[in-house]
SEVEX-285037 format. One line per 2 residues: their letters; for each residue x, y, z of N, C-alpha, C. Coordinates in steps of 0.05 Angstrom, whole numbers. Each point is the difference from the previous one (the first is absolute). Layout:
// residues N
A> X/Y/Z/X/Y/Z/X/Y/Z; ... .
// end
This chain:
// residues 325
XX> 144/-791/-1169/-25/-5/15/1/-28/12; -9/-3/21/-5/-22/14/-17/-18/-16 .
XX> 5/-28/4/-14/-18/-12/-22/0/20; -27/-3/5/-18/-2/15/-14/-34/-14 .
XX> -7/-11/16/-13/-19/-8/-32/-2/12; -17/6/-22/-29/-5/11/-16/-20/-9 .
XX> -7/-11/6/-29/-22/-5/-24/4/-19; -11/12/-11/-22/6/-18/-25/-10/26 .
XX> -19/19/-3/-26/1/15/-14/-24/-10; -12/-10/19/-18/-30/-7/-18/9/-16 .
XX> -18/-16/-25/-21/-1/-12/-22/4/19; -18/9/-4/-28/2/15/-8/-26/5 .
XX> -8/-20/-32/-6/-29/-2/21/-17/32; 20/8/3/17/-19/8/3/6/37 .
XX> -15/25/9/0/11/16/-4/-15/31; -6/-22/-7/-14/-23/25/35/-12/5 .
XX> 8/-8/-8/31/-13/6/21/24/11; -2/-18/29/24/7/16/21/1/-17 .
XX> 12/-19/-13/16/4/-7/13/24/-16; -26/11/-25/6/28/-14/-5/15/25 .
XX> -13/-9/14/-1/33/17/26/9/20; 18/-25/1/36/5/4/10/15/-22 .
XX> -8/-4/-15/30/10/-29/-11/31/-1; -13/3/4/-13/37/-6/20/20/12 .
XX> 17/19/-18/12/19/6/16/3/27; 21/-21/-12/17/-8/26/29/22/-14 .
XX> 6/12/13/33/4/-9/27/-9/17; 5/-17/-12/25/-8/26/27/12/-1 .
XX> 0/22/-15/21/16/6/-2/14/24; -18/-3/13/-14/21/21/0/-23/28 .
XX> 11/-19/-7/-9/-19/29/23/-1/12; 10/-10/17/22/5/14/-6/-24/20 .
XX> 17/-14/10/3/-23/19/1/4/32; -22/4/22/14/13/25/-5/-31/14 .
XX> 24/10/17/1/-33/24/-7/9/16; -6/-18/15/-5/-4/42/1/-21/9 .
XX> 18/8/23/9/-23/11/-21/-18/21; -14/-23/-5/-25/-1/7/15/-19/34 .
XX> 20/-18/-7/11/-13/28/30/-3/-9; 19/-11/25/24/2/-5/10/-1/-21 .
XX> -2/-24/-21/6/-8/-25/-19/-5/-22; -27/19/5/-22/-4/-16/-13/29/-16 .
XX> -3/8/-25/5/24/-4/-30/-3/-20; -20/26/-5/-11/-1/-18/-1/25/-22 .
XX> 2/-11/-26/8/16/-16/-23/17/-17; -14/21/1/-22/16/-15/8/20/-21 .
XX> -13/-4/-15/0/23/-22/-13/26/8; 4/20/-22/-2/31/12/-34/-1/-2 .
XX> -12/26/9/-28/3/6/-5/25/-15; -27/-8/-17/-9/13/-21/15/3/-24 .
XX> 6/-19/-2/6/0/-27/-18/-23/-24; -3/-29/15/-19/-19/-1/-22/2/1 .
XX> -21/12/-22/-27/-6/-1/-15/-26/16; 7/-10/-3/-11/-35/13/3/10/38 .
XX> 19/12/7/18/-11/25/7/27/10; -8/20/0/16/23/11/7/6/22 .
XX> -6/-16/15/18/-4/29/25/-7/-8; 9/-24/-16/22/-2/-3/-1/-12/-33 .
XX> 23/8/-16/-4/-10/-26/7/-41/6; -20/-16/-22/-2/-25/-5/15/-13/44 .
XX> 3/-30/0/-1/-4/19/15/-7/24; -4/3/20/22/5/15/17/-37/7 .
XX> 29/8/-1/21/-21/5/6/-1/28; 0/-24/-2/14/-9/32/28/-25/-4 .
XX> 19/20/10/31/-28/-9/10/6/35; 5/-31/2/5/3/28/36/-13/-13 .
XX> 20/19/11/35/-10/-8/3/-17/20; 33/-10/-9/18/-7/25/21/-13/-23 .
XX> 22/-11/18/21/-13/-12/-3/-17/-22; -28/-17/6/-7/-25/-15/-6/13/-23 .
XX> -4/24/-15/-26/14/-15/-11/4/2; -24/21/-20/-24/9/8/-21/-17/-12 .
XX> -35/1/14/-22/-6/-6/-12/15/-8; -15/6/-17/-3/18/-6/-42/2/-4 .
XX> -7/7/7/-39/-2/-4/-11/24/-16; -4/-3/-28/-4/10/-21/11/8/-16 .
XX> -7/22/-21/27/5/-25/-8/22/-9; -22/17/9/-7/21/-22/-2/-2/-23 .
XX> -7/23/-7/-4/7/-31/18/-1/-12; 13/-16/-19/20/-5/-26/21/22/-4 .
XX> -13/24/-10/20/25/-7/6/14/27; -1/-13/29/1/6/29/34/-18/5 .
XX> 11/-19/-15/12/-20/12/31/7/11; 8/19/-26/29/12/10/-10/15/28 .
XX> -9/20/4/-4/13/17/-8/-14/37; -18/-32/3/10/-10/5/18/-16/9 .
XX> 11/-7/-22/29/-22/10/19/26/15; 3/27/-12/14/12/13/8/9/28 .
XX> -41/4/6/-1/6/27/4/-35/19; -1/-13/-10/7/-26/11/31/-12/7 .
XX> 16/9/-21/29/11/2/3/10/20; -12/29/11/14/18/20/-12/-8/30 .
XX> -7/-26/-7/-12/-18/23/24/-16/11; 0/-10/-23/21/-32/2/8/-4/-24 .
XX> 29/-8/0/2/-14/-17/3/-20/-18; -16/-24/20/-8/-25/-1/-5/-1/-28 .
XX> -2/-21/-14/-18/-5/-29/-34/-16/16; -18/7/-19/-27/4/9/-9/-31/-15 .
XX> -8/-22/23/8/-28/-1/-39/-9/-13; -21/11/23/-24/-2/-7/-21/19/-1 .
XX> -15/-4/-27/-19/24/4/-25/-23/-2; -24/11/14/-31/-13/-8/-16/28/11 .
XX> -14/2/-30/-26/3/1/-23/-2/17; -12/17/16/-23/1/5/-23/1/-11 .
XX> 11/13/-31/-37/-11/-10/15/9/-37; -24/-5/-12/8/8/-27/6/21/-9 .
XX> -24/33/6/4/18/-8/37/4/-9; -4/22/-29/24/4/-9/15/19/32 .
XX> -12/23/8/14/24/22/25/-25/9; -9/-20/12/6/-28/16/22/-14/-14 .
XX> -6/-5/-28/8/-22/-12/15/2/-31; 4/31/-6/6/14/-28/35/-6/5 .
XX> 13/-1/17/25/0/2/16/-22/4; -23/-18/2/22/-34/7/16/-15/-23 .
XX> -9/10/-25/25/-22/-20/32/18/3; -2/28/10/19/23/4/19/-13/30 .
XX> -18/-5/18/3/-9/22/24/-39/3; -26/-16/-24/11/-25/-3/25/4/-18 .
XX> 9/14/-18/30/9/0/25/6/12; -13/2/20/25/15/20/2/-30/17 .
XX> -11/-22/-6/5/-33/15/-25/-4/27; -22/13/-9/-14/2/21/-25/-22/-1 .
XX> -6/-25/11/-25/-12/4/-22/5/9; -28/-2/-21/-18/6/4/-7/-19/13 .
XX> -33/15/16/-15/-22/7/-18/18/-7; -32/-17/2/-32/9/2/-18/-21/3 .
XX> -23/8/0/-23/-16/2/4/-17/-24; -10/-16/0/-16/-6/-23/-13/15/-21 .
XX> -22/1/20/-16/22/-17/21/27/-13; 12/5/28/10/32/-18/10/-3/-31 .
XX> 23/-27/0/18/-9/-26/-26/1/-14; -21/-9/-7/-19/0/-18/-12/16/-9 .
XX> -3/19/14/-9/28/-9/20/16/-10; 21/-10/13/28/18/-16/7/-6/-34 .
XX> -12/-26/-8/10/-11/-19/-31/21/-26; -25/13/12/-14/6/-16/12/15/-17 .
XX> -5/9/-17/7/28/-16/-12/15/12; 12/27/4/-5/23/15/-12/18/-29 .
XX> -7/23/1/-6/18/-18/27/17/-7; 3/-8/-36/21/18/-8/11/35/19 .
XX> -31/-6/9/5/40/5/11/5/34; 4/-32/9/10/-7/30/31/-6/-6 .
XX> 6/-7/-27/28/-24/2/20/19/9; -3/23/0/28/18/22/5/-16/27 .
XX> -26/5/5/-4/-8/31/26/-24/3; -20/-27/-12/18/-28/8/-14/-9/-29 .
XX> 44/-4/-12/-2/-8/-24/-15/-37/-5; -7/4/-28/-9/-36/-2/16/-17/-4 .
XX> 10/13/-15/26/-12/-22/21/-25/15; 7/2/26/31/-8/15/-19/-25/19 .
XX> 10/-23/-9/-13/-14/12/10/2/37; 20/4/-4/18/-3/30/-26/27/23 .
XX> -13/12/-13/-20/17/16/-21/-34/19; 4/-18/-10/-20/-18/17/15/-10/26 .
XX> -17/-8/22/10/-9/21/6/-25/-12; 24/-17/14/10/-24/-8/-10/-14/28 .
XX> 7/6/27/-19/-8/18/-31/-5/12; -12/-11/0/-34/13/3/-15/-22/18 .
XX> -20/13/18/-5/-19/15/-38/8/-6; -13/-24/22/-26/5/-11/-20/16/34 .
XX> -29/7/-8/-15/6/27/1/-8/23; 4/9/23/16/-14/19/20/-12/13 .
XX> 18/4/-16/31/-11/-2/17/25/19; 16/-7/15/19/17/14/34/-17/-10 .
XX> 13/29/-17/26/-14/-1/15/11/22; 26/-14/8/14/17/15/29/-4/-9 .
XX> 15/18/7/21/11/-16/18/21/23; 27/-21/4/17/1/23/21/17/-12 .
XX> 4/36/2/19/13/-8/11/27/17; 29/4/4/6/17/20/-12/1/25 .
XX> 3/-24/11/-8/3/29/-27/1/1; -27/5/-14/-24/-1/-1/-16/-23/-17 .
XX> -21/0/12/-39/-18/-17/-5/-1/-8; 8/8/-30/-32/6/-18/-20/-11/-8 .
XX> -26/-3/12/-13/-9/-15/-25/15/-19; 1/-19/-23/-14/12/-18/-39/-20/-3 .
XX> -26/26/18/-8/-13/5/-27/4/-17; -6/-20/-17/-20/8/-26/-32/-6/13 .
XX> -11/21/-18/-25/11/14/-26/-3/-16; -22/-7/6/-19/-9/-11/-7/29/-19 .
XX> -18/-6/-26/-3/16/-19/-15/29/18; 21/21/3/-4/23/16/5/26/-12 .
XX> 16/16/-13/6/22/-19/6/-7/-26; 7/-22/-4/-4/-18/-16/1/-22/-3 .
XX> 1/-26/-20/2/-30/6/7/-12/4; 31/16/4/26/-11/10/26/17/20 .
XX> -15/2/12/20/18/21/13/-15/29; 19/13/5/17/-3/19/14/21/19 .
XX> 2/-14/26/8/20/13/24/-9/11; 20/15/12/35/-15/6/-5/12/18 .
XX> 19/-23/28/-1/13/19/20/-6/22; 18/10/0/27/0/10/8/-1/38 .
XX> -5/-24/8/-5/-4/21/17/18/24; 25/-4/4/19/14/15/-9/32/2 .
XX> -6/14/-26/11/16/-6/-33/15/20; -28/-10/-3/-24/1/-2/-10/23/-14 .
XX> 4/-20/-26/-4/23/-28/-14/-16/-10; -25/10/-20/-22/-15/-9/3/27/-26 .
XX> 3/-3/-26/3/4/-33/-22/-6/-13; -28/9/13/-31/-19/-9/-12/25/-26 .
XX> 15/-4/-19/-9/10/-33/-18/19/5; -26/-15/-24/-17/27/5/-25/-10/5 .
XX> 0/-20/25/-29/-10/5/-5/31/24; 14/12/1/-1/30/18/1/18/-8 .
XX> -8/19/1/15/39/-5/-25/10/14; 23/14/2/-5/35/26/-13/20/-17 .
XX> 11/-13/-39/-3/31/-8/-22/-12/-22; -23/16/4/-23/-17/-13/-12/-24/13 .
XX> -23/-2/-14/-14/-26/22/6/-27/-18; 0/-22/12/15/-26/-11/-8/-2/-30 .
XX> 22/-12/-9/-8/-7/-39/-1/-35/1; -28/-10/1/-11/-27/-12/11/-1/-27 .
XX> 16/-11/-15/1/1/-22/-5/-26/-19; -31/-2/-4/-13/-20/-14/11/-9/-22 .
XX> 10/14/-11/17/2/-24/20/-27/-5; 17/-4/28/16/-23/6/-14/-11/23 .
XX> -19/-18/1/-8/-4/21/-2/3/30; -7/34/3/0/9/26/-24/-5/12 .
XX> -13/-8/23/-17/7/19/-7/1/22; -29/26/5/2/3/24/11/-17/26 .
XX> -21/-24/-1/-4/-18/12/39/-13/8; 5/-3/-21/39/-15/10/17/31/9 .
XX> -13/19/-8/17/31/20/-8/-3/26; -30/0/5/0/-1/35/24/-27/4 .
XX> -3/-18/-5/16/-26/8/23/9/-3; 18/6/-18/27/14/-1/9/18/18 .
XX> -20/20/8/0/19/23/0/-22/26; -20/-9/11/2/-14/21/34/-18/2 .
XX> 3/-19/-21/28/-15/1/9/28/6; 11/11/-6/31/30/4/-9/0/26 .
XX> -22/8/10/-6/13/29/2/-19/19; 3/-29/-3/5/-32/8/27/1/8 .
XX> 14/0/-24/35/4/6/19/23/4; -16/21/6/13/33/8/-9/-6/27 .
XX> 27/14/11/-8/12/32/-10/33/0; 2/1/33/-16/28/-8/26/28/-12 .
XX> 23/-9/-1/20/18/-7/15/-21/-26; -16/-12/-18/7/-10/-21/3/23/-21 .
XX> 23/3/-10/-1/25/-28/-11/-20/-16; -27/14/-22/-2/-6/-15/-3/17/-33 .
XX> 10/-19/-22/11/24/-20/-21/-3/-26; -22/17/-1/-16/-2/-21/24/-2/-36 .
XX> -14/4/-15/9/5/-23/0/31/1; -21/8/10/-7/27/-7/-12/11/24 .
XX> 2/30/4/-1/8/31/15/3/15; -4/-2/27/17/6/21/7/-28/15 .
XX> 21/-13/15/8/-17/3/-22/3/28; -14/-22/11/-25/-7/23/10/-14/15 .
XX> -14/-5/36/-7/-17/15/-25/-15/-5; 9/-25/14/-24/-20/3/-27/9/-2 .
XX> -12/24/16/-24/15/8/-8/12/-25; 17/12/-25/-8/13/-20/-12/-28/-15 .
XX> 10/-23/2/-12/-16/-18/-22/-16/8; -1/7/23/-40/-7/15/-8/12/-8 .
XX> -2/38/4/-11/6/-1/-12/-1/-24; 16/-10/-25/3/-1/-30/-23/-14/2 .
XX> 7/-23/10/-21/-21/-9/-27/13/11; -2/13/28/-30/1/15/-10/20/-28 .
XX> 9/17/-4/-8/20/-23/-19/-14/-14; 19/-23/-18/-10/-21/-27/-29/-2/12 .
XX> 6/-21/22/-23/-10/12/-25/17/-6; -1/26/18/-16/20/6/-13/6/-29 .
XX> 19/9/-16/-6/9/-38/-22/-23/-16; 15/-22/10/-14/-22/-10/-25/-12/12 .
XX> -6/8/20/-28/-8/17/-13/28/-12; 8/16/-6/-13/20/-6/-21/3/-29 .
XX> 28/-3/-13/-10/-19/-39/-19/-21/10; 1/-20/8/-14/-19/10/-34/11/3 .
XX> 11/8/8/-43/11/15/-4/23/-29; 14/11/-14/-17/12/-20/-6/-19/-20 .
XX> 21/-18/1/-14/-18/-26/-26/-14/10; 4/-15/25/-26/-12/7/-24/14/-2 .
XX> 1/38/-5/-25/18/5/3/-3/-36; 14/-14/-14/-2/3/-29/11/27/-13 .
XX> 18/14/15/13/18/-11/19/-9/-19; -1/21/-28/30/-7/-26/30/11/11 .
XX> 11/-13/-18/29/7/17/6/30/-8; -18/17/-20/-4/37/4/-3/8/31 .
XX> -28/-10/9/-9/4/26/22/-4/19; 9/-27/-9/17/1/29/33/16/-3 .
XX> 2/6/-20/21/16/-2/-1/38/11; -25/1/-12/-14/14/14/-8/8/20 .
XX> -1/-15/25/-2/-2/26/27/16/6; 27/8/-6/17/-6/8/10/-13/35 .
XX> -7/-19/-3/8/-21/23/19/-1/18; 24/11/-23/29/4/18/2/24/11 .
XX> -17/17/3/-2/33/0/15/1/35; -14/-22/19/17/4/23/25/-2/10 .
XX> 22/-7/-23/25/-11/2/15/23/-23; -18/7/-18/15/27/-22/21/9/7 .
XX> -15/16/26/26/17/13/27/-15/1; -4/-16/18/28/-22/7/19/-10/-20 .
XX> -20/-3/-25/21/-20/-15/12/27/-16; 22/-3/-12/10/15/-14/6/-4/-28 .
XX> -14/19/-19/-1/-10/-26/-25/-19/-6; -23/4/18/-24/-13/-3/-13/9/-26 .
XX> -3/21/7/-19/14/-28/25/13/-22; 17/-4/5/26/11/-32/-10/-19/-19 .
XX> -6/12/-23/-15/-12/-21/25/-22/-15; -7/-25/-2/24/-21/-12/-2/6/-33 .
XX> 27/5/-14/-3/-5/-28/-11/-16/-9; -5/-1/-32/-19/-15/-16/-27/6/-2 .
XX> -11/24/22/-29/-4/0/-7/-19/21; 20/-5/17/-11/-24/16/-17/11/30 .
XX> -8/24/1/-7/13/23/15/-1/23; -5/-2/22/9/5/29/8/-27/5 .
XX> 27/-6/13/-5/-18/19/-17/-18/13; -13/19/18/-32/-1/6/-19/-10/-6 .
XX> -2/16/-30/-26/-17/-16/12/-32/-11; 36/-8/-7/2/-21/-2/-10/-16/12 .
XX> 6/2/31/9/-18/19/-32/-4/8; -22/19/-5/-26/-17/12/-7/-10/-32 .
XX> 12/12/-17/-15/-20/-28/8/-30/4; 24/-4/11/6/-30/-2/-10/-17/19 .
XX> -7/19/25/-27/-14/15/-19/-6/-10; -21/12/-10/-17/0/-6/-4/-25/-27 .
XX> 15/3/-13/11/-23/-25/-5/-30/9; 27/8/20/-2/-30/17/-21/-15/14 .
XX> -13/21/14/-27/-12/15/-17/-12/-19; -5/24/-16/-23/-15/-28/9/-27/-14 .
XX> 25/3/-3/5/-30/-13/-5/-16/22; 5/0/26/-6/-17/18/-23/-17/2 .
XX> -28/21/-1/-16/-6/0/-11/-8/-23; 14/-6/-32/-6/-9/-13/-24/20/-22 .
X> 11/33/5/-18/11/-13/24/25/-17 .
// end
């Protein structure tokens, strides 16, 4: 019999953390590594679809390694028990040795495979913030994901809010350009000038409506800003490579933001009429965009409801604290 490896279902009590609501009934015997070639020498790497409770567009998060003679870069690491599978498909790329990897944000999907990764001679980078959130203890019932144990899982590089590094390899730009607290507290987006490839994590997706994740200091307020910067330095035929979803133009990430906007002026005027965040959940608000988004209403493990109902709860959150109520 096949060894299957599953996760144990989150506690009810524990049901609010992103993070358990990753580990829920993942089997990675079932994932498989597919590439695409996103520009000449720039490739992104996704896991299989439906298999990932969290992600079923694509299992945990999508890689971007741009090769060449010099070695590869590499922009994220997946999930831990994901790593052979990609170093392999990275192999039938190039056979460079894989020189830098950084992080775009903490989540394990992202970040479970880098002490696997820093073995093979590879330099991290991240935020600040991200290294700090990497260093929390995760929940025993996550540690598949991204083990605790290996210290070499931390970025050894790390820069702070606002900081653009750049990083001269194979004939290309990189810069790595960190972004005010937006999907979470510490994110980053890379963006490979020659190539006009932009690797912007998961302040985006196509599949589901955006994840604020308060948890690590996400908010609304630094996502519109994060959205605007990308839409600043994309042209209008800029590829850009969510974590999750379908790879976008410039226009998908306006329209991203006009959405926010719209959702959020919307929350806005029910609270001022003194509506609870029942009521305004209730409204369904996003009901004019349902159709469009895909995976709006697919109910998220843990008990965590819809997408949907996330993404206006963390509106609604935020405004109230705003206003100090």
């Amino acid at each position: 019999m096949r060894k299957r490896t599953f996760l144990m279902a989150v506690l009810a009590a524990c049901a609010g953390d992103p993070l358990l609501a990753q580990a829920q009934g993942i089997d990675f015997e079932k994932i498989a590594i597919r590439t695409e070639n996103v520009a000449p020498n720039i490739y992104a790497l996704t896991g299989s679809a439906d298999v990932d409770p969290g992600h079923l567009d694509g299992a945990g998060g999508r890689i971007i390694v741009l090769v060449g003679p010099e070695g590869v870069f590499m922009v994220d690491a997946q999930y831990a028990p994901l790593t052979d599978r990609v170093l392999a498909a990275i192999a039938k790329i190039s056979p460079s040795p894989i020189r830098f990897l950084v992080n775009t944000h903490s989540h394990p999907d992202h970040t479970g495979g880098n002490a696997n990764i820093a073995k093979h001679g590879a330099l991290l980078f991240s935020r600040d913030e991200t290294r700090d959130q990497m260093r929390l203890p995760l929940p025993a019932i996550a540690a598949a994901l991204a083990p605790q144990d290996d210290p070499a899982r931390l970025p050894v590089v790390t820069y702070g809010t606002g900081s653009v590094v750049k990083i001269r390899l194979n004939n290309e730009v990189i810069d790595l350009v960190a972004l005010p607290p937006a999907h979470t507290g510490g994110d980053t987006i890379v963006r490979f000038e020659k190539a006009d490839v932009i690797a912007i994590g998961d302040i985006y997706s196509n599949y589901g409506y955006p994840f604020i994740d308060t948890h690590y200091g996400g908010a609304v307020k630094g996502l519109l800003e994060a959205l605007d910067i990308t839409a600043k330095l994309a042209g209008p035929d800029t590829k850009l490579a969510p974590g999750h979803g379908t790879i976008v133009k410039r226009a998908e990430i306006i329209a991203q933001r006009d959405m926010i906007l719209e959702v959020q002026a919307l929350v806005q005027r029910m609270i001022a009429s003194g509506k609870s965040e029942e009521e305004v959940l209730a409204a369904k608000l996003t009901a004019p965009y349902d159709a469009k988004v895909r995976g709006a209403l697919t109910p998220l493990p843990a008990g965590l409801g819809t997408s949907t109902d996330r993404f206006v709860r963390a509106i609604y959150t935020e405004l109230k604290r705003r206003q100090g109520s």
